[in-house]
C-alpha positions as CSV (number, residue, x, y, z in Angstrom):
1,X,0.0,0.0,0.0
2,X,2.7,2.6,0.9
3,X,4.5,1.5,-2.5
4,X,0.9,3.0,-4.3
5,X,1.1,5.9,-1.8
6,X,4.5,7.1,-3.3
7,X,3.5,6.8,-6.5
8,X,1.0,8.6,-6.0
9,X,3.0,11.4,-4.1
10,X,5.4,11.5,-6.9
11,X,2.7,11.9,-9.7
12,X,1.6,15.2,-7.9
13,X,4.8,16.2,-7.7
14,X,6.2,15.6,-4.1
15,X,9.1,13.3,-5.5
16,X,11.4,14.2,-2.6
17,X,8.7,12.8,-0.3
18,X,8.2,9.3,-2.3
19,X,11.8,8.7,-2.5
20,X,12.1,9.2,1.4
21,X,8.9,6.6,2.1
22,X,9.9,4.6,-0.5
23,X,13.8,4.5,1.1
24,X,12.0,3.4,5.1
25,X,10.0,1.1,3.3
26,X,12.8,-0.8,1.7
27,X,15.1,-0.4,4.8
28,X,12.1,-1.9,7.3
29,X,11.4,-4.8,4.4
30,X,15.4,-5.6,4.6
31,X,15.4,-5.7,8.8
32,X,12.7,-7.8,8.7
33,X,13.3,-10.1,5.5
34,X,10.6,-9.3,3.3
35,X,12.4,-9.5,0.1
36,X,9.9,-9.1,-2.0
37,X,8.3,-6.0,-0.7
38,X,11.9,-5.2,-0.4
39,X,12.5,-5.6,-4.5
40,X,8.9,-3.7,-5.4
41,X,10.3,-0.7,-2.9
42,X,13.5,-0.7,-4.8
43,X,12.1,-1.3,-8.4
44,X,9.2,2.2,-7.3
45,X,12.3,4.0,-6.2
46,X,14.2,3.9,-9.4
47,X,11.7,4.5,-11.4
48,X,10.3,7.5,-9.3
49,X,13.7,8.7,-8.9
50,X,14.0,9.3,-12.2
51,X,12.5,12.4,-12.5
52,X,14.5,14.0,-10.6
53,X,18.3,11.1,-10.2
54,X,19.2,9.7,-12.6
55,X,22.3,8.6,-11.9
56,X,21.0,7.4,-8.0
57,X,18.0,5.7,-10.3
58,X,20.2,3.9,-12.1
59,X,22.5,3.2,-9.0
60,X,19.1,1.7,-7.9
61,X,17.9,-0.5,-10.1
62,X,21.0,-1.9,-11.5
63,X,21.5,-2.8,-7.7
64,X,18.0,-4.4,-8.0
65,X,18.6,-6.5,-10.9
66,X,21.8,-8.0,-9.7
67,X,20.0,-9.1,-6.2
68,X,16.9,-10.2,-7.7
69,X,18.9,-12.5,-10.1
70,X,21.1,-13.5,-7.3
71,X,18.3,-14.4,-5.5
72,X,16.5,-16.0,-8.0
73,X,13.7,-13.5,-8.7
74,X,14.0,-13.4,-12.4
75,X,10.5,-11.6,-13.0
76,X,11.7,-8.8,-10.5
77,X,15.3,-8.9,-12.5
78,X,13.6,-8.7,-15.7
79,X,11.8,-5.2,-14.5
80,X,14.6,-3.8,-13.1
81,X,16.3,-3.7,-17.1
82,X,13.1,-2.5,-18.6
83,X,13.4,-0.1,-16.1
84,X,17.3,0.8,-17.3
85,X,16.7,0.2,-20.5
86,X,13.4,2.7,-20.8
87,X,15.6,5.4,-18.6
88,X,18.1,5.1,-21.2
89,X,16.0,6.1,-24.3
């Protein structure tokens, strides 16, 4: 839910306030080892931070998609290069 909630903040413009939610989020999913909430956290924050990082988006997600395919999550991998590849066009 809070991963819609930034979204949604970033869409009306308060990117600086997404990225910060979206930065907890993924640090409370890592303490307590939800992985997969931690990967959708990661893959909202480099695509929100876009707009306004690009270089700490791409920091991000390249990050993502080596973990994800270390860990097996190949979907989550996958999204993270779409991701890359789209920021690069």
């Amino acid at each position: 839910m809070q991963i819609v909630y930034a979204r949604v903040q970033a869409k009306r413009g308060s990117v600086t306030a997404a990225v910060q939610l979206l930065q907890k989020l993924t640090q409370d999913c890592r303490k307590y080892r939800f992985i997969d909430s931690e990967f959708e956290a990661r893959l909202a924050l480099g695509e929100i931070q876009m707009r306004s990082e690009p270089k700490a988006a791409l920091d991000t997600l390249q990050s993502l998609a080596h973990d994800a395919d270390a860990r097996g999550f190949a979907l989550m991998s996958t999204k993270a290069a779409a991701a890359i590849n789209d920021a690069s066009k």
